[in-house]
C-alpha positions in Angstrom: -86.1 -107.0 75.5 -88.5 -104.3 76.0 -87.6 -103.0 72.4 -88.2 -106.0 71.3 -91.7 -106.1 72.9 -92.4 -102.8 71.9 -91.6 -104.0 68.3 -93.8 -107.0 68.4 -97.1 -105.0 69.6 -96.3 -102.6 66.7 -96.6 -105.6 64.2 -99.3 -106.7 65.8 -101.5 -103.5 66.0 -100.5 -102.6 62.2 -102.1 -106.0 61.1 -105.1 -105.6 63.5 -105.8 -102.2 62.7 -105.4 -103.5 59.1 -107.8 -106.0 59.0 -110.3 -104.3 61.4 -110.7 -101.3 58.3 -111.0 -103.9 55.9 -114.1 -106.2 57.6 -115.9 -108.8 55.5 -118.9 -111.0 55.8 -118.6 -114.6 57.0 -117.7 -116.5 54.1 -116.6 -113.5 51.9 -112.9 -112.9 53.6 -111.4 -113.2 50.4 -108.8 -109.9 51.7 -108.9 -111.4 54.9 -107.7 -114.9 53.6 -105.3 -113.2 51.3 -103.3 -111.3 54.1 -103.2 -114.5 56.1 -101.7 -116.4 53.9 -99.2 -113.7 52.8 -98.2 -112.6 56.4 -97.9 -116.8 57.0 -95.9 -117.2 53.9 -93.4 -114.4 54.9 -92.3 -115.9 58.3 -92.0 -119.1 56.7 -95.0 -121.1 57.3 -96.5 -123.2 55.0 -99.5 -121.1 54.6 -102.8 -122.7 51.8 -106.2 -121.5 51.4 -108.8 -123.5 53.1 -110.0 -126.6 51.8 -113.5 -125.4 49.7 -113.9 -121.9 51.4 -112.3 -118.9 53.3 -110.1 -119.0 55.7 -106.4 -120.5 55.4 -104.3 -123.0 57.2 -100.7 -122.2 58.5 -98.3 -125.3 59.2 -94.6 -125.0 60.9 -93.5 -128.3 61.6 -90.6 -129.0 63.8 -87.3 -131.2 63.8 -89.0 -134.0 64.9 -91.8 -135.9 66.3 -94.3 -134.9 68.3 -98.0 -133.4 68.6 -99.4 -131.3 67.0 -100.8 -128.3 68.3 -104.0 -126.6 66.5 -104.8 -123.2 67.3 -108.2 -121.4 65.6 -109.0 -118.1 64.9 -112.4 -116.8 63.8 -111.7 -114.1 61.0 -115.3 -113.4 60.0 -117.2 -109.9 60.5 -120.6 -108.5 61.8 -123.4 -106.7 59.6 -123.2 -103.8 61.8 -122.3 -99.8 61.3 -119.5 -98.8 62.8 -119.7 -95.6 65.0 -116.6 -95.2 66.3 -114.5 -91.7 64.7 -110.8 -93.7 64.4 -108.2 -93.9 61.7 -109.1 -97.8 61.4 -112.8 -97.0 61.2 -114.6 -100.3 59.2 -114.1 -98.7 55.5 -117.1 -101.1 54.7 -120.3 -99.4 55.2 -122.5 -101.8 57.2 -119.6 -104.2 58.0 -117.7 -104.2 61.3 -115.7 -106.3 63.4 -117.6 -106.0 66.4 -116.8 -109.3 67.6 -113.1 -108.6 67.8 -112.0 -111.6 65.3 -109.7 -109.0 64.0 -108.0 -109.1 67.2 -108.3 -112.5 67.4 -106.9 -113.3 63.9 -103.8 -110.8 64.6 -103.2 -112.5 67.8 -102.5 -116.0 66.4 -100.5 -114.6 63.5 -98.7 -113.0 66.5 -98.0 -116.4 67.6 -96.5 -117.7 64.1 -94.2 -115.0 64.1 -93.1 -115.3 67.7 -92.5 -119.0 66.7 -90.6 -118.1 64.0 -88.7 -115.5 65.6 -87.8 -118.4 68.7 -87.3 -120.8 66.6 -89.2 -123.3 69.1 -90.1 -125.6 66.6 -86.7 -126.3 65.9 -85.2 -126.7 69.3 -88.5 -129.3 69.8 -90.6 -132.1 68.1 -93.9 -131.4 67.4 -95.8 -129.0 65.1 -98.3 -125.7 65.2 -101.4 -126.3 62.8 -102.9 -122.2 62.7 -106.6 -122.6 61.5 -108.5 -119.2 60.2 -111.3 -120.2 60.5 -114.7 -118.3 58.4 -117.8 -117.5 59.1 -118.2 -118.2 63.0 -120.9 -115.8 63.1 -124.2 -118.1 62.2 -122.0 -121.1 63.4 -121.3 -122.8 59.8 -117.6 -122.3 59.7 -115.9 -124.4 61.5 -118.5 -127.7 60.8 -117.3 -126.5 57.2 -113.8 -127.2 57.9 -113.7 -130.2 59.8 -115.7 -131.5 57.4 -113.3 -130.7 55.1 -110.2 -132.2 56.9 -108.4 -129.7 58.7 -107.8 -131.5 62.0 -106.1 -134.4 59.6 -102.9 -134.4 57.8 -101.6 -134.2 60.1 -104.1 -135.0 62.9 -104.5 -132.2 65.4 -103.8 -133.5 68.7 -104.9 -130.9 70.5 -106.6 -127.1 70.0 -106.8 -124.0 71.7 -108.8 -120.6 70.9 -109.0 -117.3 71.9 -111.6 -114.5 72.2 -112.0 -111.2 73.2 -113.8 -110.4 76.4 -115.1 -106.8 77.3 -116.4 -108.3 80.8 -113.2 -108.4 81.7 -110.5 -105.7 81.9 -107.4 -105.6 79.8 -104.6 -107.9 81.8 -107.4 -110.2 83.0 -107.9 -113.5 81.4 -110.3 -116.6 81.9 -110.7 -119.8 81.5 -114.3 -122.2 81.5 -112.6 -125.4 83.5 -115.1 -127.3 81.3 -118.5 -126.1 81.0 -118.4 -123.3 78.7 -120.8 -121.3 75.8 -124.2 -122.6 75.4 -125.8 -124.0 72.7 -127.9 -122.2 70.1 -130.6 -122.8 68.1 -133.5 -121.1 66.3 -136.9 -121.6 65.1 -139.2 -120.2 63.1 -143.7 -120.4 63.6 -145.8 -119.5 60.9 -149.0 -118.5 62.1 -152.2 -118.7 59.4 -155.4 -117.2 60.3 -158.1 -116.1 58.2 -158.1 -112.4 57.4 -160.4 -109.7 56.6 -161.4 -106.0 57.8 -160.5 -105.0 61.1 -164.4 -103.6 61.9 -165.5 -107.3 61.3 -163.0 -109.2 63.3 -165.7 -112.1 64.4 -165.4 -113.1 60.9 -162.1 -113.3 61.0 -159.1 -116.0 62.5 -156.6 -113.1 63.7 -153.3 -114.7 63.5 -151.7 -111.5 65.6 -153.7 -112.5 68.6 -152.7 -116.4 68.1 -149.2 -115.0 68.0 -149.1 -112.8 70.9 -150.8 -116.1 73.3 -147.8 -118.3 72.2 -145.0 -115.4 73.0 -146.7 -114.7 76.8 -147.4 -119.0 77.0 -143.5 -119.7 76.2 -142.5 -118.1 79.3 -143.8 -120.2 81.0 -141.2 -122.9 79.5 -138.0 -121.5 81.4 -139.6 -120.2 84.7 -142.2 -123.8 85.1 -140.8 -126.5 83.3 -136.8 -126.2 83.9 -135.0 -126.2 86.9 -133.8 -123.2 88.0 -130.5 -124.3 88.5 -130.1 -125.7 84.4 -130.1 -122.1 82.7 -132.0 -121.9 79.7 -132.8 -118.4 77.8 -135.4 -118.3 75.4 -136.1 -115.6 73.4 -138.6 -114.0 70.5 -136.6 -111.7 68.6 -138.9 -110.7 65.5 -142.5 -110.8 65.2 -144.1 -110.1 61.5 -148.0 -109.6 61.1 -149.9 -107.2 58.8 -149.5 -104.1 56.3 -152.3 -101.9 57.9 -153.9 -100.4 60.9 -157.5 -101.6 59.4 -156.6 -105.3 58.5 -156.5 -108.4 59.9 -153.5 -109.9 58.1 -154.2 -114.0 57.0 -150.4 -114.4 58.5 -148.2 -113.8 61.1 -144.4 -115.3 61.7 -142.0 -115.4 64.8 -138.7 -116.1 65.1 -136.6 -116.6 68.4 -134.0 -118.3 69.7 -133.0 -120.7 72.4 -129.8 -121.3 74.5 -129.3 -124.0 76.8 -126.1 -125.7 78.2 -127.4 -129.1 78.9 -128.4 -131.4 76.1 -131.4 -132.3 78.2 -132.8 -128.9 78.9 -132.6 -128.5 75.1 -134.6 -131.1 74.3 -137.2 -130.0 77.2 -137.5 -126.7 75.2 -137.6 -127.7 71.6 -140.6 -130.2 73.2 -142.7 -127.7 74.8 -141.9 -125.7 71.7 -144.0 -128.2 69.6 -146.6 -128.8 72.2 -147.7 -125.6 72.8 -147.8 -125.0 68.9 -150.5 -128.1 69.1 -152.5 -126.1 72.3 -152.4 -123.1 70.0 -154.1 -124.1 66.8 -156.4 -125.8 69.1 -157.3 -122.9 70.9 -157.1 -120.4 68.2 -158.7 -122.3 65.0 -154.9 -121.5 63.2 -153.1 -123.7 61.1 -148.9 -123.4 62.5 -145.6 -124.8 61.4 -142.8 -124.7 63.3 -139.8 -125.3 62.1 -136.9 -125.7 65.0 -133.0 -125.1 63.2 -130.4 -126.7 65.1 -127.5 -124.7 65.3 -124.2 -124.7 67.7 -123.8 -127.3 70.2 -122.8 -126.7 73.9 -119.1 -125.7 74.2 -117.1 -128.3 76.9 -113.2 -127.5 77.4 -111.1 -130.7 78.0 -110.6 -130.2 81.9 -106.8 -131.1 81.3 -106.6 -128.8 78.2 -108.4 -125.9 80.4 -105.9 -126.3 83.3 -102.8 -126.0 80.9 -104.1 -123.2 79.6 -104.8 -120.9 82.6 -101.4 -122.0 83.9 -100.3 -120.7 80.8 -102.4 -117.6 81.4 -101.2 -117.0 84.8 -97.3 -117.1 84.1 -98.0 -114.5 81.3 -100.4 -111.6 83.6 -100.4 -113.6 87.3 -101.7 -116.0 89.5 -104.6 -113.4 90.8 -105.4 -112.1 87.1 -106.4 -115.3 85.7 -109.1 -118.1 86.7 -112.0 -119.9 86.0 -115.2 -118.9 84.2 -118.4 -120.0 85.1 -120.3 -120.9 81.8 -122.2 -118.4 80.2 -125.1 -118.3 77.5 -123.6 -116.9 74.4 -122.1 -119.4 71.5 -119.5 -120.1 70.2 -118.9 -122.4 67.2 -115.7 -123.7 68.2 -117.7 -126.1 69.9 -117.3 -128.1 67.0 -113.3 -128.4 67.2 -114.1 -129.5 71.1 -116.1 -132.1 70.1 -113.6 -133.7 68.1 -110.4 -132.8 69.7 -109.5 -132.6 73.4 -109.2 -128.4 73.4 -110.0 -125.1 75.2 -110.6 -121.6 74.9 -109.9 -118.6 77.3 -111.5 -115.3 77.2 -109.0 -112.1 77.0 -109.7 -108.9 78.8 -109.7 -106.1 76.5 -111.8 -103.5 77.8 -110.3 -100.8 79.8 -112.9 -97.5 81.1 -110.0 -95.0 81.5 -109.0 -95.1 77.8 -112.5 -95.6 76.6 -113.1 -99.2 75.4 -116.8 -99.6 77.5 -118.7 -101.0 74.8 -119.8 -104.7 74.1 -119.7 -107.3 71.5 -121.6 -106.8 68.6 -122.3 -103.4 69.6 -121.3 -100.8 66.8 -119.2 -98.9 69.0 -117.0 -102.0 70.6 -113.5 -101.1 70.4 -110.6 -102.9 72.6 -107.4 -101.9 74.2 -104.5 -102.9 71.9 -102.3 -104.1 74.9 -104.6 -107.6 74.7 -102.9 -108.3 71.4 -99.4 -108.9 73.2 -101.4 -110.7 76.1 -103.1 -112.7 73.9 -99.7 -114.2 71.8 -97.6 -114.8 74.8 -100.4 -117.1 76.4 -101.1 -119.3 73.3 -96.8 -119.2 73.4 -96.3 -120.0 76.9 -98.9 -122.8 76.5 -97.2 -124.4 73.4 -93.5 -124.0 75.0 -95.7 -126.3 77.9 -96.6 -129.5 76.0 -93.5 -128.7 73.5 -90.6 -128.7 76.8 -92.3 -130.8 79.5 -92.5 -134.7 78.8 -95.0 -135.0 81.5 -97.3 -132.9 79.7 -96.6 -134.0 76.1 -96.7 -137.9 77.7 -100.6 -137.3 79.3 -101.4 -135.4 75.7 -100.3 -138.7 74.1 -102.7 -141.0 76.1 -105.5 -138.4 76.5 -105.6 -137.8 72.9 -104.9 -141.2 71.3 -107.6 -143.4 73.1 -110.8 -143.2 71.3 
């Protein structure tokens, strides 16, 4: 048995390691796709491109009926430089899998093969749907394929995800019981003021000035007009004005973010948003448009789907290394497959100080220990042995999934 572990995390690291040198762009993982669908096709899934895009769709389909298990992995990079001196090192200057979807990608193939390898799918009904999914980063990707019809033919009864978690140490896994990412949107002002020479600025309608009010008055949004118990984070991330020291420029333009995990607290934001655009060209003579981008919705695990799977987490690295998550403000676009399919996702530990893997998402040295990987597939295995063995389980998946 152990050789046999030892064997599996070998496979798994090589394809990791693989894909981690070999990063690309979120709806440009044309390698990416291509390895999927070849590693798929060798253990004997039914392995297609995506419908339309990147990405690719594994199907194994057991001896008889039964549900249908989805389970999605983000396979997408960052547009970071990678600093970290390894043999795997990103071989794709400014491209880096900094969010660990390489991980998460060679996980679920992990969980094909260990399918395969158990033949579980023939010893039960039911089927695995395995959906790499693109371009999570920006939150377009998995809209894309739903839209396109991969939770049909067959229909997806349930779906579970995975992602890599340096907050928590390698071993350690969690689970949001229901609340889970935020939502996230963006916006973008456009500030226009009259310009002219910076000695003669009382004939001028400095846009700078206008722009630096509204940044200090939107503070006021979170700390006075939300509850402190409904988090919200609001945030100005880039703030353009000007070409010299001299000049007051005719325009200025900010763009920021905001993050909320109630649909009302949203709506409070985006509202004061557009009010205090009003107050502003009031106040300052300028002419603003602000233009708010709605991006990924709140992420909700199904509280039955979330309870499988930390049980599932706890038989694979124990009852004390697994629990609940409180929600947290980061996004996550599977949001989308919870919104149409009764699902969850747990958060893996990878992170481990002694051997060096410190470092954060999207930070250009984030690196993970490998031992996650093998973590990771038994979990996603454990919880499809569940519903697959246990008519209890596959009963309540039935009713849960089936009434509309």
């Amino acid at each position: 048995m152990a050789e046999k572990n030892a064997s599996m995390h070998e496979w798994l690291r090589e394809i990791r390691r693989d894909l981690h040198a070999h990063p690309e762009l979120g709806f440009r993982e044309f390698r990416t796709t291509e390895r999927i669908i070849e590693i798929l096709s060798k253990l004997g899934w039914d392995a297609q491109p995506a419908p339309g895009t990147t990405g690719a769709i594994g199907l194994l389909q057991g001896s008889g009926s039964g549900p249908v298990i989805g389970l999605r992995a983000d396979i997408d990079a960052l547009p970071v430089s990678e600093q970290n001196d390894v043999p795997y090192r990103s071989q794709h200057q400014g491209v880096m899998h900094a969010c660990g979807h390489d991980a998460n990608t060679a996980i679920m193939l992990g969980v094909a093969k260990k399918i395969t390898d158990t033949d579980l799918l023939k010893r039960t009904g039911g089927s695995v749907k395995l959906i790499f999914q693109p371009a999570e980063e920006g939150g377009a990707g998995a809209k894309t394929l739903i839209e396109g019809g991969v939770l049909e033919n067959p229909r997806v009864d349930v779906i579970f995800a995975g992602h890599m978690s340096p907050d928590l140490q390698v071993g350690r896994a969690g689970v949001f019981k229901e609340l889970g990412y935020a939502s996230s949107d963006s916006f973008v002002l456009d500030i226009r003021g009259r310009g002219g020479h910076g000695a003669r600025a009382e004939e001028c309608i400095d846009p700078i000035v206008a722009g630096a009010h509204f940044v200090t008055q939107i503070q006021t949004i979170v700390s006075r007009n939300i509850s402190p118990t409904m988090p919200a984070v609001l945030t100005i991330g880039c703030f353009t004005a000007g070409s010299a020291a001299n000049i007051i420029p005719e325009t200025a333009q900010l763009q920021g973010s905001i993050r909320a995990l109630s649909t009302e607290v949203r709506g409070i934001v985006i509202r004061r948003l557009e009010e205090l655009t009003k107050a502003l060209e009031e106040s300052f003579g300028v002419a603003c448009r602000l233009v708010v981008q709605t991006g990924i919705p709140i992420l909700t695990n199904n509280p039955s789907s979330a309870a499988l799977l930390l049980l599932a987490a706890r038989t694979v690295v124990g009852e004390h290394n697994a629990s609940y998550l409180p929600p947290i403000m980061a996004s996550d676009d599977f949001a989308y497959f919870t919104q149409a399919r009764p699902g969850a996702i747990v958060r893996l530990g990878c992170s481990n100080p002694e051997k060096g893997f410190i470092h954060k998402l999207h930070n250009p040295r984030f690196d993970i220990d490998e031992d996650v990987l093998s973590f990771g597939v038994d979990i996603f295995f454990e919880a499809i042995t569940s519903i697959l063995t246990h008519e209890s389980i596959k009963s309540s998946l039935y009713k849960s999934v089936t009434i509309n």
